[in-house]
Backbone atoms as SQL, in Angstrom:
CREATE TABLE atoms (id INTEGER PRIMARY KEY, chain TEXT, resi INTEGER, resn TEXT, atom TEXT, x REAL, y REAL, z REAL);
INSERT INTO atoms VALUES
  (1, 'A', 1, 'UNK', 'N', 6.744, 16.582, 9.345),
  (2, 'A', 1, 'UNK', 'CA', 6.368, 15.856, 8.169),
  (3, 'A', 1, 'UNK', 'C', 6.887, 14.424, 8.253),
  (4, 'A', 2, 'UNK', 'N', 6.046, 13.858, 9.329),
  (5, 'A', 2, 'UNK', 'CA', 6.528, 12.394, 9.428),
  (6, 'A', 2, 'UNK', 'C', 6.227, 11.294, 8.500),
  (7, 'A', 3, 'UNK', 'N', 5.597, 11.393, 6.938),
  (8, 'A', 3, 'UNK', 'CA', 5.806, 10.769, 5.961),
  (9, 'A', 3, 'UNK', 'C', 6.771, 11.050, 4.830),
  (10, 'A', 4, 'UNK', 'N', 7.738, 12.010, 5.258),
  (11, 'A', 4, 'UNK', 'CA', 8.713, 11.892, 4.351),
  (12, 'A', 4, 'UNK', 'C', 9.507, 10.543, 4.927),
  (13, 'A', 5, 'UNK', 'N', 9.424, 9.948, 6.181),
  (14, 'A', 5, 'UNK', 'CA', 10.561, 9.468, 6.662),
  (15, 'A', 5, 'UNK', 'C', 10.042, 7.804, 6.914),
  (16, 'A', 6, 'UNK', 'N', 8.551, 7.835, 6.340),
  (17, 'A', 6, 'UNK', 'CA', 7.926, 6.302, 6.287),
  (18, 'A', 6, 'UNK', 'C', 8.651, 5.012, 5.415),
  (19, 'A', 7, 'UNK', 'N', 9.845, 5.682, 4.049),
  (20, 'A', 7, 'UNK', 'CA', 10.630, 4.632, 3.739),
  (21, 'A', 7, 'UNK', 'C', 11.885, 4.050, 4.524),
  (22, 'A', 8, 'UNK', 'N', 12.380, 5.080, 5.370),
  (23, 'A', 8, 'UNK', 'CA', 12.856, 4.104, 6.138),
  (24, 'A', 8, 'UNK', 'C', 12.802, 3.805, 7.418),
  (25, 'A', 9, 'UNK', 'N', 11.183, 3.722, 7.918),
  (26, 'A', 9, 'UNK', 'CA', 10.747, 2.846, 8.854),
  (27, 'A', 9, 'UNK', 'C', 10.671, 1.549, 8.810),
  (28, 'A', 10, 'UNK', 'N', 10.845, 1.168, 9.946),
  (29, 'A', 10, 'UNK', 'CA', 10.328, -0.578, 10.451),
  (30, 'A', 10, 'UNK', 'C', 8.903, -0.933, 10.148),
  (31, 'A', 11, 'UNK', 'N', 9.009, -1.838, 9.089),
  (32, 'A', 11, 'UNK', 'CA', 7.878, -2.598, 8.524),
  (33, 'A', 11, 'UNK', 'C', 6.704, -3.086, 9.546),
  (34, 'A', 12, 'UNK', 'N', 5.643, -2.885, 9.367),
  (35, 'A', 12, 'UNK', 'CA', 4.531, -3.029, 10.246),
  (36, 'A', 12, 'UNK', 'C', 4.101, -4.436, 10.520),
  (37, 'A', 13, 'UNK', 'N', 4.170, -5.187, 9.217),
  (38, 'A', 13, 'UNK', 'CA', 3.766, -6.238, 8.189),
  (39, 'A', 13, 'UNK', 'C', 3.494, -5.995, 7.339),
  (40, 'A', 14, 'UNK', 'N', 3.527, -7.457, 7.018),
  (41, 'A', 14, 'UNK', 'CA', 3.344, -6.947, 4.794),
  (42, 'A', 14, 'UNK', 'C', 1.916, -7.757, 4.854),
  (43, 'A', 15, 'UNK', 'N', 1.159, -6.928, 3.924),
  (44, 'A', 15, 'UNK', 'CA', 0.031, -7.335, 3.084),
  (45, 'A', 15, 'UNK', 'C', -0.037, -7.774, 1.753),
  (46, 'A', 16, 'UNK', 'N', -1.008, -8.295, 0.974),
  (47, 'A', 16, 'UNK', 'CA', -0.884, -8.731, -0.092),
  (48, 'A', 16, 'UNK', 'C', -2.088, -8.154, -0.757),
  (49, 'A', 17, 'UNK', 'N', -1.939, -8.109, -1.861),
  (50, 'A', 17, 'UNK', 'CA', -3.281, -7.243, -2.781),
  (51, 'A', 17, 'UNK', 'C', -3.905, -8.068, -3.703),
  (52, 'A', 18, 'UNK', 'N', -4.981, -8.244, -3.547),
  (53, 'A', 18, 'UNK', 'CA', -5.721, -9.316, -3.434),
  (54, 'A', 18, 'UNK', 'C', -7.068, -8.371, -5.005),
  (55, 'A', 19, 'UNK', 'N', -6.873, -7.296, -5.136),
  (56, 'A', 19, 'UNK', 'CA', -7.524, -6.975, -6.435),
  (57, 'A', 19, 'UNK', 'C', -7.067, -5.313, -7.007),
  (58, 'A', 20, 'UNK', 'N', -7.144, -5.268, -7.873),
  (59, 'A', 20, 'UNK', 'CA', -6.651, -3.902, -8.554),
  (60, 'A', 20, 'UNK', 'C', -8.010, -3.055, -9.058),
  (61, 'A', 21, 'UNK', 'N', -9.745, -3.463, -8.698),
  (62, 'A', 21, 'UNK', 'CA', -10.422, -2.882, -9.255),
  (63, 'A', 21, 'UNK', 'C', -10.819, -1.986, -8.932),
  (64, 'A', 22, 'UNK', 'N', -10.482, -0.685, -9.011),
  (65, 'A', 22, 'UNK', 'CA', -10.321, 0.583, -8.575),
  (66, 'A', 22, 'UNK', 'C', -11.848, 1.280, -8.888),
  (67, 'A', 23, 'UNK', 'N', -13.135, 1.866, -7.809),
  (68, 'A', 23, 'UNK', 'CA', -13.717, 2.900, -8.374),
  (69, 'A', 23, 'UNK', 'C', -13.823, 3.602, -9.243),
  (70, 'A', 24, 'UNK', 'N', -12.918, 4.238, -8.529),
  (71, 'A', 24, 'UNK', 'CA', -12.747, 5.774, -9.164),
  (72, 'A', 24, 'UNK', 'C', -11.143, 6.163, -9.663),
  (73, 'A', 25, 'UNK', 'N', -10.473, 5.295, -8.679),
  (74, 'A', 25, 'UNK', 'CA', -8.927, 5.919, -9.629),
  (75, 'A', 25, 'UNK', 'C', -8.264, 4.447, -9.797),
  (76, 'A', 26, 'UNK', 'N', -7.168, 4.453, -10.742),
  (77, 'A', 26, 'UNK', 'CA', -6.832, 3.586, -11.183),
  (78, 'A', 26, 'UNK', 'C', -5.139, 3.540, -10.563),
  (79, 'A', 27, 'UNK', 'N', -5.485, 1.721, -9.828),
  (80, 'A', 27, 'UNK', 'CA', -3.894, 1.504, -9.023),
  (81, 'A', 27, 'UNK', 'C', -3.037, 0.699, -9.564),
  (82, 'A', 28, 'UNK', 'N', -3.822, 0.005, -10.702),
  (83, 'A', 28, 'UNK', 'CA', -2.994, -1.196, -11.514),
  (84, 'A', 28, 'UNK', 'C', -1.506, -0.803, -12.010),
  (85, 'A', 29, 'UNK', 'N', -1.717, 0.003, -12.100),
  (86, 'A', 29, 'UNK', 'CA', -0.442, 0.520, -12.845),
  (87, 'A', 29, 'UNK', 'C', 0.576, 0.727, -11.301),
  (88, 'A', 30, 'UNK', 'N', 0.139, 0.850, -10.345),
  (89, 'A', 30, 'UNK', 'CA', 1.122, 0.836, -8.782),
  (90, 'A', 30, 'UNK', 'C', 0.564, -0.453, -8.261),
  (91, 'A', 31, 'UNK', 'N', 0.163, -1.398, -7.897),
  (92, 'A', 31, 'UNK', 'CA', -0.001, -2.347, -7.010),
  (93, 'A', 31, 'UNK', 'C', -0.678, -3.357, -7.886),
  (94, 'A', 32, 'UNK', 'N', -0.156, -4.677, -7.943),
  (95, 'A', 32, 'UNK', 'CA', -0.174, -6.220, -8.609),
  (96, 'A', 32, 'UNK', 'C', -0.691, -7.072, -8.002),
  (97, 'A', 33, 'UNK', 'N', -2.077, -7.480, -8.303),
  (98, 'A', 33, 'UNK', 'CA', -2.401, -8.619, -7.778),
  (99, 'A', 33, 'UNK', 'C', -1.829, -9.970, -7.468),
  (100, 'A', 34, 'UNK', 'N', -1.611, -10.215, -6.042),
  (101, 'A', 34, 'UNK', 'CA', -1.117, -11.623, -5.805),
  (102, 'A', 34, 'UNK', 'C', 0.353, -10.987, -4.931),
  (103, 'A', 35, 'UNK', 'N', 0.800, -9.614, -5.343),
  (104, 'A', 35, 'UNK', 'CA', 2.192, -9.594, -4.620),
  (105, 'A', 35, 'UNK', 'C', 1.766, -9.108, -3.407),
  (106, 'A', 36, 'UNK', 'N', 2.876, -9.003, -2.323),
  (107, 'A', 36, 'UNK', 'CA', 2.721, -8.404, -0.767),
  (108, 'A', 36, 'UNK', 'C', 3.644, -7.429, -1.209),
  (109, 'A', 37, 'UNK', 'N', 3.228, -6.426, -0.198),
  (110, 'A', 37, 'UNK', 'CA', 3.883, -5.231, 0.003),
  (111, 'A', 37, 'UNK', 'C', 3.975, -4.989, 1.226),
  (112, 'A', 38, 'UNK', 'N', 5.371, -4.364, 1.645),
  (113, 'A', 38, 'UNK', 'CA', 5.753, -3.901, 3.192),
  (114, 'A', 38, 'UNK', 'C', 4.702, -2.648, 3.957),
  (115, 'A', 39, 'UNK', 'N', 4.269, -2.915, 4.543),
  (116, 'A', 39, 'UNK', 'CA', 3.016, -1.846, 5.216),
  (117, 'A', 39, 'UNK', 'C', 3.984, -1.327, 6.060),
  (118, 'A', 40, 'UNK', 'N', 4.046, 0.156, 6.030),
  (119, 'A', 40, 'UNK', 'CA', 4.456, 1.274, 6.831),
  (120, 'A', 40, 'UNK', 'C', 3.975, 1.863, 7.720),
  (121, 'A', 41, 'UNK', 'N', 2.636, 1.916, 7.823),
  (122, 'A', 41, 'UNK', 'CA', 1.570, 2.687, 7.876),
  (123, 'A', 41, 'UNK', 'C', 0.399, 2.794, 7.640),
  (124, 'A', 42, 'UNK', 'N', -0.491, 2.828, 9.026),
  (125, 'A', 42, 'UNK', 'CA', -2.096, 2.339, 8.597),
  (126, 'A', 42, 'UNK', 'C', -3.101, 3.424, 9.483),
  (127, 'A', 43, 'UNK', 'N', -4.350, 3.865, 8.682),
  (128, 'A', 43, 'UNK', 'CA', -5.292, 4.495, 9.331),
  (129, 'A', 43, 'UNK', 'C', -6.274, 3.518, 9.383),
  (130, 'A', 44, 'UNK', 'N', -7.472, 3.899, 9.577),
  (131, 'A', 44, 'UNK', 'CA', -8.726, 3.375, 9.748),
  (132, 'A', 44, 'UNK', 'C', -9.409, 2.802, 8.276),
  (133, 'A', 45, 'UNK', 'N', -8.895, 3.695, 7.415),
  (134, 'A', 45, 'UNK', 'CA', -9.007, 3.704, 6.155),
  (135, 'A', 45, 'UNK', 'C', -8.348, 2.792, 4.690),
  (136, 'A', 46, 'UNK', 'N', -7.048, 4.149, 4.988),
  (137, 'A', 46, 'UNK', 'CA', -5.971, 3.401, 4.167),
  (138, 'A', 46, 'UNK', 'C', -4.422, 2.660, 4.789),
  (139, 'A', 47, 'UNK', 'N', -4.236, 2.099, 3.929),
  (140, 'A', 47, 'UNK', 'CA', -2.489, 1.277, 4.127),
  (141, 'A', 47, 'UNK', 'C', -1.875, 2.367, 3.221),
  (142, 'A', 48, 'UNK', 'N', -0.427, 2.500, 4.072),
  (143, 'A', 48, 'UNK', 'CA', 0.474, 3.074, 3.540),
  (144, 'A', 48, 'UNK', 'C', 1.841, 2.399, 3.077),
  (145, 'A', 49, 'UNK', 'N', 1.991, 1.633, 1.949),
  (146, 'A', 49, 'UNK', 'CA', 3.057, 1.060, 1.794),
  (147, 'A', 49, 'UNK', 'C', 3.938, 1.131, 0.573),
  (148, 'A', 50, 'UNK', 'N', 5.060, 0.479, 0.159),
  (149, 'A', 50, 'UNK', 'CA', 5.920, 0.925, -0.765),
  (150, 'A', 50, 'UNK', 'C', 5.538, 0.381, -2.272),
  (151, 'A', 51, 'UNK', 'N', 4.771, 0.758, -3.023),
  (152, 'A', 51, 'UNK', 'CA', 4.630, -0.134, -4.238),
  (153, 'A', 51, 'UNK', 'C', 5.120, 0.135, -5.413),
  (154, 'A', 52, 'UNK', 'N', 4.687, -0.253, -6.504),
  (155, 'A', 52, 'UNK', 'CA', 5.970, -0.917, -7.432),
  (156, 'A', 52, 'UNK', 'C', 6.559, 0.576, -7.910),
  (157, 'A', 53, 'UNK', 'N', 6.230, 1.594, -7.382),
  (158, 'A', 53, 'UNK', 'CA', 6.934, 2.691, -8.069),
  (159, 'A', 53, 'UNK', 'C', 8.123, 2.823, -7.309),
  (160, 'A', 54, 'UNK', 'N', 8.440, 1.739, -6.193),
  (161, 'A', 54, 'UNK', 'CA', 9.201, 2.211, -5.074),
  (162, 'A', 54, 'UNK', 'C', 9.323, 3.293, -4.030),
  (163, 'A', 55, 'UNK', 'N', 7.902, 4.322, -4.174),
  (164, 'A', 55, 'UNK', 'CA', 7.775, 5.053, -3.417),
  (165, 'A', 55, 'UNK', 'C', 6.860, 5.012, -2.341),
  (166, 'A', 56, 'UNK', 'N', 6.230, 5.544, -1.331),
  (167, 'A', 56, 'UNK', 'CA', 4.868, 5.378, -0.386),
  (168, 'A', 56, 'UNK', 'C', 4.077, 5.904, -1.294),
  (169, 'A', 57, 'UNK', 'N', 3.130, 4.932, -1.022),
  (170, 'A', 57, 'UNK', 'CA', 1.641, 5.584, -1.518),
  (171, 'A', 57, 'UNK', 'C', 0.777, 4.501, -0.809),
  (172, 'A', 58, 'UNK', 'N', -0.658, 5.844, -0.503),
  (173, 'A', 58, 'UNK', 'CA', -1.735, 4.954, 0.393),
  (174, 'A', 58, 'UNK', 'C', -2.830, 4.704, -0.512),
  (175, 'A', 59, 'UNK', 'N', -3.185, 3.426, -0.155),
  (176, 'A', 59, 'UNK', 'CA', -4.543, 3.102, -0.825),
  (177, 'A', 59, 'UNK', 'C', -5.153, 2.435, 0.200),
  (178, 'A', 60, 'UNK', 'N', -7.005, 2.057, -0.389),
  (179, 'A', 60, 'UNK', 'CA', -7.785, 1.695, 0.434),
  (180, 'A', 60, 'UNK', 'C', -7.768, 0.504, 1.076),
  (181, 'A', 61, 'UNK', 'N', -8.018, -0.207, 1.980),
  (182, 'A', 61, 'UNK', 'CA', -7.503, -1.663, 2.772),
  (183, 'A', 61, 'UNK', 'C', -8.601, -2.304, 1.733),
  (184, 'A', 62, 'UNK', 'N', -9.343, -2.320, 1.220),
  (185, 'A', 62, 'UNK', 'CA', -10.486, -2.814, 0.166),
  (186, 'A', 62, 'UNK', 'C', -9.205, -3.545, -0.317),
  (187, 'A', 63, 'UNK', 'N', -8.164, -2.950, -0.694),
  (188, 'A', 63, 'UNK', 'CA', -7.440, -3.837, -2.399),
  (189, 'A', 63, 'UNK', 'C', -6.442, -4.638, -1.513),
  (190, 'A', 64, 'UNK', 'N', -6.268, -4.722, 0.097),
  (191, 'A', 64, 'UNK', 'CA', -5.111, -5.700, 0.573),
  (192, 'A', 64, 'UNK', 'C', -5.957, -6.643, 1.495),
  (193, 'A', 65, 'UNK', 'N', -5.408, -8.157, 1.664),
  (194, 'A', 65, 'UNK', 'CA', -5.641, -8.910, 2.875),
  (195, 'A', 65, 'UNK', 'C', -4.156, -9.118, 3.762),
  (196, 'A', 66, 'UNK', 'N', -4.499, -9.374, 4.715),
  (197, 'A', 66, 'UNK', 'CA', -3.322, -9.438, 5.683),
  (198, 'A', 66, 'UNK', 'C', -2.419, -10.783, 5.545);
């Protein structure tokens, strides 16, 4: 279970989130437009990084630019 141990990995780079307008689920309430966040972790898909809840959580690369 190698995402229990993604908070204290070496930062990938940080991204910045560039919109909060969510489909289908709602991230506003975890990730702020305009801030960067430390990227942990990336698929094809989603970024895995630490946001404002202070915990990992992945969302779609749609809501970050590099």
């Amino acid at each position: 279970m190698i995402h229990h141990q993604w908070e204290n990995t070496k930062t990938i780079r940080s991204v910045t989130c560039i919109h909060t307008n969510a489909k289908k689920y709602k991230v506003s309430g975890s990730l702020t437009e305009g801030k960067s966040y430390e990227l942990k972790n990336e698929t094809e898909e989603f970024y895995f990084v630490i946001d404002n809840t202070g915990k990992i959580g992945g969302y779609y690369k749609e809501y970050f630019q590099n």
